[in-house]
Every structure is written in C-alpha cells, then in structure tokens.
GUZA-635380 format. One record per residue (C-alpha): x, y, z; residue in one letter. Coordinates in steps of 0.05 Angstrom, whole numbers, plus 32768, in hexadecimal, padded with zeros to 4 digits. Last residue first. Example, Ala and Ser with C-alpha at 12.3 -4.5 7.8 and 13.67 -1.06 7.14 Angstrom:
% residues 2
81117FEB808Fs 80F67FA6809Ca 
END
This chain:
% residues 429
7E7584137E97x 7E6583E67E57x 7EA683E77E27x 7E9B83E37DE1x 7EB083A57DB4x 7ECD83BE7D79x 7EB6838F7D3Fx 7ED4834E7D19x 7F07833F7D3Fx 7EDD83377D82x 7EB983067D55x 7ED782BD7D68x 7EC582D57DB2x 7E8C82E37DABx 7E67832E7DB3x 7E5883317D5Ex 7E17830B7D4Fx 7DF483387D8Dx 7E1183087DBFx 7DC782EB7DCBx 7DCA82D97D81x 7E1382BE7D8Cx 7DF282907DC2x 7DAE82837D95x 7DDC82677D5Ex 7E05823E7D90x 7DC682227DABx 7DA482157D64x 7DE781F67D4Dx 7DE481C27D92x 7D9A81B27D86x 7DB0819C7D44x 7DE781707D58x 7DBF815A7D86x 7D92812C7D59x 7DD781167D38x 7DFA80F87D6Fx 7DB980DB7D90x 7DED80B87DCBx 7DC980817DCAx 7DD2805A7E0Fx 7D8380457E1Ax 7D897FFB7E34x 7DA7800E7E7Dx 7D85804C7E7Cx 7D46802A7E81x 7D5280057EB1x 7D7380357EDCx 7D3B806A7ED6x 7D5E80AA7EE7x 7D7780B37EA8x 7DC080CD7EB0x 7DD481157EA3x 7E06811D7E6Ax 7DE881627E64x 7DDC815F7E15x 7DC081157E29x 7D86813D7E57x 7D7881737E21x 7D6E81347DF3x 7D41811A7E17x 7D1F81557E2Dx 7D0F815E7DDCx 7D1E819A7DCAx 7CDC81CF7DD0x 7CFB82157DDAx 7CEE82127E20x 7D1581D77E2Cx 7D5081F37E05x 7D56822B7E27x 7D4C821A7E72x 7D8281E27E65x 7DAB820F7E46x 7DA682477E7Dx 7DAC82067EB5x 7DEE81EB7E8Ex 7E0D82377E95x 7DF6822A7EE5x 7E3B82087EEDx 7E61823E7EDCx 7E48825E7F17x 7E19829A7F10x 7DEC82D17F2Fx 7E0D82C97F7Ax 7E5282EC7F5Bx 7E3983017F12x 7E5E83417F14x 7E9D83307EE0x 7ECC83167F19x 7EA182E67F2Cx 7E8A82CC7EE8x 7EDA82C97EDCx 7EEE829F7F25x 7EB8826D7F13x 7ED282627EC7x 7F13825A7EEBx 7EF782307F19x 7F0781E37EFAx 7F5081FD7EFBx 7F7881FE7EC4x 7F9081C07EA3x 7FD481A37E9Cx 801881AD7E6Dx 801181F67E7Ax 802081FD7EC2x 801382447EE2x 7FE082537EAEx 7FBD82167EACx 7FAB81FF7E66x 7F6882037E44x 7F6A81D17E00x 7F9B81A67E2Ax 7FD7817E7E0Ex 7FF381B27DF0x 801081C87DAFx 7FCC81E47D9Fx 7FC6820D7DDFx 7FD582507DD1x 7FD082587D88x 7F9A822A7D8Fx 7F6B82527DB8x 7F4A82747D83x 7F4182387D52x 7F17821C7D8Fx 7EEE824B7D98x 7EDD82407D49x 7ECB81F97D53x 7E9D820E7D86x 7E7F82417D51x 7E7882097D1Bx 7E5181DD7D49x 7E7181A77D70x 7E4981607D83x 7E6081597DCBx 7E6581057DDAx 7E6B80ED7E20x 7E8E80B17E3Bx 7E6C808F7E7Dx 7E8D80937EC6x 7E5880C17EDEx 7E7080FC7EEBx 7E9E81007EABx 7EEA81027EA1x 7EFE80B77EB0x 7EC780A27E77x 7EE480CC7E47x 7ECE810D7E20x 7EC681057DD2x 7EBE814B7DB8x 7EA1813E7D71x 7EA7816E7D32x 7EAC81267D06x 7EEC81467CEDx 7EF8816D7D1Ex 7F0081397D4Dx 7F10814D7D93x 7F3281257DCDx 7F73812F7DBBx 7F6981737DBFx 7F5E81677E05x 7F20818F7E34x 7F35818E7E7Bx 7F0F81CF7E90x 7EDA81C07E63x 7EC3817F7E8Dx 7EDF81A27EC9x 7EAB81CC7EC5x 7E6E819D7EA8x 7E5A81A87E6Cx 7E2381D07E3Bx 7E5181CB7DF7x 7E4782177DF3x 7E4682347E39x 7E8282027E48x 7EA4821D7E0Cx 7E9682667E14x 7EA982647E5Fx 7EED82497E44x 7EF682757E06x 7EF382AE7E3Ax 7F2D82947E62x 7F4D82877E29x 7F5282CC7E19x 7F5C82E87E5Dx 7F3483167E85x 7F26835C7E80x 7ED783467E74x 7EBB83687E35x 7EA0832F7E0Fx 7E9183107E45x 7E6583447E64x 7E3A833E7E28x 7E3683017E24x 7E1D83007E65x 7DEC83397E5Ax 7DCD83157E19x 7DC282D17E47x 7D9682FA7E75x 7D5882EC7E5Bx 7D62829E7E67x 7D6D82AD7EAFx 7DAB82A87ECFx 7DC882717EF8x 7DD982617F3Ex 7DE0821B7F4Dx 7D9982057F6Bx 7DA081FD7FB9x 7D8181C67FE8x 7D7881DA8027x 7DAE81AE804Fx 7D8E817F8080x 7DA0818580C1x 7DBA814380E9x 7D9B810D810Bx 7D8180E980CBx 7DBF80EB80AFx 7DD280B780DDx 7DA0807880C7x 7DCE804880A7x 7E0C806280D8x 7E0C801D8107x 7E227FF280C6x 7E187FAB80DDx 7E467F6680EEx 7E8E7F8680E0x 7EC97F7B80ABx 7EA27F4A8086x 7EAF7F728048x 7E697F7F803Ax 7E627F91807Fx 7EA57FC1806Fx 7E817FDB803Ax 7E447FF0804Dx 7E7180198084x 7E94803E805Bx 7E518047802Cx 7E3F806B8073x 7E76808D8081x 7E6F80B08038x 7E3080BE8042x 7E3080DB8083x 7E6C81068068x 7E4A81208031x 7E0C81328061x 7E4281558097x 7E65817A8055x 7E228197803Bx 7E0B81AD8080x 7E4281DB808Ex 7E25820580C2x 7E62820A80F3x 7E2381E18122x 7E2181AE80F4x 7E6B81A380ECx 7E6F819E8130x 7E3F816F8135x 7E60813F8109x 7E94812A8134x 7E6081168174x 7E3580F7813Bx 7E6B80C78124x 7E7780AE816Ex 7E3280AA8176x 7E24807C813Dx 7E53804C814Cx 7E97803B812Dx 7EAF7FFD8157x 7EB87FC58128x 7ED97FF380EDx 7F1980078127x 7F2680488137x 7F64805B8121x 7F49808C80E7x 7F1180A9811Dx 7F2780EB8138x 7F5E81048103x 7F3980CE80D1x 7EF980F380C8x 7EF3814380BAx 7F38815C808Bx 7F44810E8074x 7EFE80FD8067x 7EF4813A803Bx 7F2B813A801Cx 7F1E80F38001x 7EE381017FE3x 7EE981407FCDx 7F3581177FA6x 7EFD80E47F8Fx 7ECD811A7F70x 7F0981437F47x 7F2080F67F2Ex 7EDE80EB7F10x 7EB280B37F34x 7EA480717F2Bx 7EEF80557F30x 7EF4807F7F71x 7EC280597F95x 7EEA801C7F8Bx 7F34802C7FA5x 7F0C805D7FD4x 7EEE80207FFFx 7F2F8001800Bx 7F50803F8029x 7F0F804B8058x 7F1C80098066x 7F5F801A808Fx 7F4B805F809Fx 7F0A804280CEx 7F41800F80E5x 7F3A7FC180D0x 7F8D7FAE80CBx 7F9D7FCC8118x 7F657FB3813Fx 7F587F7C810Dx 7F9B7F5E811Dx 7F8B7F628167x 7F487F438158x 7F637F0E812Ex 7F957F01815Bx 7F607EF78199x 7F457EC88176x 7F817EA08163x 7F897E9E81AEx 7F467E7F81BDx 7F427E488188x 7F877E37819Dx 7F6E7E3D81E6x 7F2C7E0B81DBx 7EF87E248214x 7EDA7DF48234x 7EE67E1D827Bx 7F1D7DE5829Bx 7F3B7DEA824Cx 7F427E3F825Cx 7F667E2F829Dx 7F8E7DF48279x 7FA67E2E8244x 7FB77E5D827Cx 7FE27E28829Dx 80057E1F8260x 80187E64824Dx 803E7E688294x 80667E2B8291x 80737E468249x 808A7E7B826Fx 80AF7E65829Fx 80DC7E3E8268x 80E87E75824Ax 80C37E8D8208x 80FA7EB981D8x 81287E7581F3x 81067E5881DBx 80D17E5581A0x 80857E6581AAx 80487E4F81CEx 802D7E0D8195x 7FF07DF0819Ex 7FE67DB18195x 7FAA7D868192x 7F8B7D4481ACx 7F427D338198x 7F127D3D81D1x 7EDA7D5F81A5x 7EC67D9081D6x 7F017DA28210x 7F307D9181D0x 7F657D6381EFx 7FAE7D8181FAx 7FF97D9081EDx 80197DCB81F5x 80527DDE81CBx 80987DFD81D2x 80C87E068196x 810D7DF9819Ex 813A7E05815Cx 81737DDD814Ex 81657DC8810Ax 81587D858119x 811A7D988149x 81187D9A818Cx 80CE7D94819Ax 80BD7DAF81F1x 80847D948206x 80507DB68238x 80127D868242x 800B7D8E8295x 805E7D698295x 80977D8C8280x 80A17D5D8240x 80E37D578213x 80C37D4581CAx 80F37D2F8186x 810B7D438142x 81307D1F8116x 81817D208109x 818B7D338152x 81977D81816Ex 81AE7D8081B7x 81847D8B81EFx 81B57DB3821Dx 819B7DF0822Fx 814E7DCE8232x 816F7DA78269x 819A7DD88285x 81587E088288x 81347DD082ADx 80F37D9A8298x 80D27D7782C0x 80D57D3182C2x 80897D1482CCx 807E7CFB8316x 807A7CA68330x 80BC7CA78351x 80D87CBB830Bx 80A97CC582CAx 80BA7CBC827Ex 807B7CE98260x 80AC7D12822Ex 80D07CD28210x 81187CCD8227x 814B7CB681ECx 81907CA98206x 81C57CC981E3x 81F97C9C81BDx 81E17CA28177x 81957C92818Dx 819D7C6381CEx 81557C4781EFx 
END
C-alpha cells in the first residue's frame, strides 16, 4: 500500500514469521504525513507519528480484569529513547503478568508523589487558616499563626498530612511541656487537631491520629485574670488619677473600665464608629471575639472622655492612636503596660476591669442577663442564643449610667479624668 509515494507498513507487518522491530534510523527517519499513523516494536510498544511531527510512544494492551484493550501512553521521543520505552514496557507486562493494570498503577503513584509535595502538614495548615481566621479577630488569627510557625512547621511543615501521627506530635510537644508552658502545648494540640479534622474532611487522609493527644500532656491550672476586688475600685481610681503617664493613656483605661470591653476592643476604638447622637459605640463584627457586632450604650461621662481626647485624635482615624504611628492604633497592652507601671503588677490586667464590673453589677442586683450582653459574652446555650440576639439597648443603658455614676463615686466625684480641671489632684507618696 503507497500513501504519497511512501509505502505504508502497519505496526504488526512481520518478516520470517517475527514482528519488525523498531531502530533509531527508523524512528530518525519517520517522516511527518498529513494524518497520523502507528510504527510497532513488537510486546505492545507503538510508536504514533503524528502530523505535527511529534513522536509520542505508547503501549498497547488488554486490561488483566476486564480484557478490553487500552493505551497507555510512556512519553515523547526522543526525551524517552527508544531503550527506554523498551524498558517502560517490560515493566508494564511484569505488572499485567501480576493483574495489576499499569495505567491504573502509575497514575497512582502520581497522586501520591503529588500529594507528597501538594498535601504537607504546612500545606493544609495554609488552607485551614483561610477559614478559621474569618471566625476569629485578626489579633486571634495572627496567635494563631505565630504559634504554629515559631513551634510546628520548622520540624513538621514538610511532613506530609497522611503521615502525622500522634507520636511524632508528642515527641515536639514534650519539650514545651517540660519548659513549663502548658498553655501553648494545649493551644497547639488544638490547633493540630482541628488541622487534622480538616484535612479528613478534606479527604486529604483516612483518620485524624491527634483526636485523643491532649490527653497525654499536663493540663494547665486554670487561672482567673487578675483583678481587684470591688472594694478596691476607689484605690485604682485613685492611682489613675495620679499616674505620671500620658493623657490618653489614662482616657484609655477609663474607657475600657467604663464601657466594660475587651482590650483591643478599646484599643482600636474609631470615631467613625461612634454615634453621639444616639450616644452608641457600634463595634464591628471583624473587631469582636466572636465574630458578632456589639453595641456600647455611652453615658454622659464616656462621652466626656471622649471630648478630652479629641484635640489629639479627632482628625484621626483612631479615637487612641499609636504613638510611634498615628494613623493606627496603639497597642492592645498599653492599658497592661500602665496598671504595671502604677503598682498593680500581679493585682491587675486590663482584662480583669470586665471581672470588677461584672462583680459589681451582679452584686448590686442587674439582671445576669444583661451583665452577660454588657460583656459581649455568648450564651452558652446554642439554641437558645441562636433565637435570643436582642441587644436590650435601652435596659443597659441604665445599668451603664449607674456604673459610670458609681465609677466617679469611687473616684471621689472629682479623681476622673474629665475632672482633673476642676480640682488639684494631690500626690499619694
């Protein structure tokens, strides 16, 4: 058979009874046609020459199971020689001889090289954050993330997901244990573990061999935030009022003390934020622990903190700027780094200003309820919680005045900071 002048051999065309191998001349010189077409080696290996030029290798075959004939194809020449596709199909008859399929078996073992290097313990740690950190505020997901970095990935980032065991995570952990740090090896058990969760979720590996792993470690004794009693509220006033620290340093500790948040709730207070009008502090979702906007009903004094620090800050874009870097926040500690500073190191943490109000305000009959939406905490009972998202607005608006009023009370009426003007604070050696 002629086709433009060349003769046309099929791929099985046999002389003295044996297939025509195939030679490097011969693959060499295979010219291009206007369609493609086959030159066989014999065993299954078949060369395609297509129209394009291009040679491309392939093995031909029957399914060890179903019988049906396949192809598989082993690569272009000349990046494959012609030993080596000699070479590729021999192993592919050895794993036919064991009913194995080769195609089947080689685009396993891709997946598990690919995996090796795609599925790493860094890898889906990466994926993980992306959606824990839309649940959590920005200051939580950088912990987060820190954490994992600083104690995790230098030993286990390049591990891959699929072989993560539990003693391997122990044997970096204990360390960490021993050092004392409890805290950061029960974070960082959790953390592996909803790792972990995730990649089953993900498909990424069959089971999650950390479920169980705190369990083997320390636990940390739980510690209350320190805070003052509710008879000491007078002598913290107090030494705010005469603290040698800055003015809107002081304004900050008054604020959070007054509007009963968070730190870095108060820390990253924006005027934008405040009505004052409606004498409302709106703070947004992407500010608060959890993920859910919270509403600070302002009484007259907070309002007047506020008219203090505006001739600092009113032309900015943060009611407490940094002092280094005006156009953000300061620090989540500064409040931290003042208490210390003023005697109450291992007495009080900003934090524990929430616990003096909470103390208050309970013992003074509020409703817990309300107490409990002052705090932004969320109701344990998801249900219910779910269904009950009043904000009671005007019911703590109330319990908000009577808490200012009983702050400038414990001040002596004049200890404030909207009343240093108004009287000569004395020193206390």
């Amino acid at each position: 058979m002629v086709f433009f002048g060349i003769p046309k051999q099929p791929w099985n065309t046999k002389m003295s009874g044996k297939a025509v191998r195939l030679t490097e001349a011969k693959i060499k010189n295979a010219a291009p046609r206007q369609t493609d077409y086959v030159l066989g080696d014999g065993d299954g290996l078949q060369m395609r020459v297509r129209s394009n030029g291009s040679k491309l290798w392939n093995f031909n075959y029957y399914h060890p199971v179903s019988k049906k004939r396949l192809n598989m194809g082993l690569g272009a020449y000349p990046e494959i020689a012609l030993a080596q596709a000699r070479k590729l199909t021999i192993d592919a008859r050895q794993l036919i001889a064991l009913g194995t399929d080769p195609k089947e078996h080689r685009d396993g073992t891709r997946q598990q090289q690919r995996a090796a290097s795609e599925h790493t313990l860094r890898k889906v740690a990466e994926a993980w954050f992306e959606l824990k950190k839309e649940g959590v505020t920005p200051a939580y997901a950088e912990d987060i993330w820190r954490s994992l970095t600083l104690h995790v990935f230098p030993d286990l980032g390049d591990t891959q997901i699929s072989s993560i065991t539990a003693p391997k995570v122990i044997e970096l952990l204990r360390p960490i244990e021993t050092k004392g740090s409890l805290e950061t090896v029960k974070r960082l058990s959790q953390r592996l573990n909803e790792i972990l969760t995730y990649a089953v979720n993900s498909g990424l590996t069959q089971a999650n061999p950390l479920s169980g792993i705190r369990a083997v470690f320390k636990k940390p004794k739980k510690q209350n935030m320190a805070s003052l009693s509710p008879d000491e509220l007078p002598e913290l006033m107090i030494a705010i009022s005469n603290a040698s620290i800055k003015r809107t340093t002081r304004a900050l500790i008054e604020w959070q003390l007054h509007t009963m948040t968070r730190p870095v709730e108060a820390a990253t207070t924006r005027w934008a934020d405040i009505d004052f009008e409606k004498k409302v502090w709106t703070i947004p979702a992407e500010r608060m622990k959890k993920r859910r906007p919270h509403i600070v009903p302002l009484t007259d004094h907070v309002l007047a903190i506020l008219e203090t620090v505006k001739p600092y800050s009113g032309h900015r874009e943060f009611v407490f700027p940094a002092d280094r870097n005006p156009r953000t926040h300061c620090n989540s500690q500064t409040a931290n780094m003042a208490l210390k500073r003023m005697g109450f190191a291992g007495r009080l943490v900003s934090h524990g200003m929430r616990s003096i109000a909470s103390t208050i305000l309970n013992e003074k009959g509020f409703d817990p309820e309300l107490v409990e939406v002052a705090l932004a905490h969320v109701d344990k009972n998801e249900v219910r919680a779910a269904y009950n998202r009043a904000d009671y607005v005007d019911r703590r608006r109330s319990m908000m005045e009577w808490w200012s009023d009983h702050i400038e009370k414990a001040a002596t009426g004049n200890l404030s900071i909207v009343a240093v003007g108004q009287r000569k604070v004395v020193p206390i050696r």
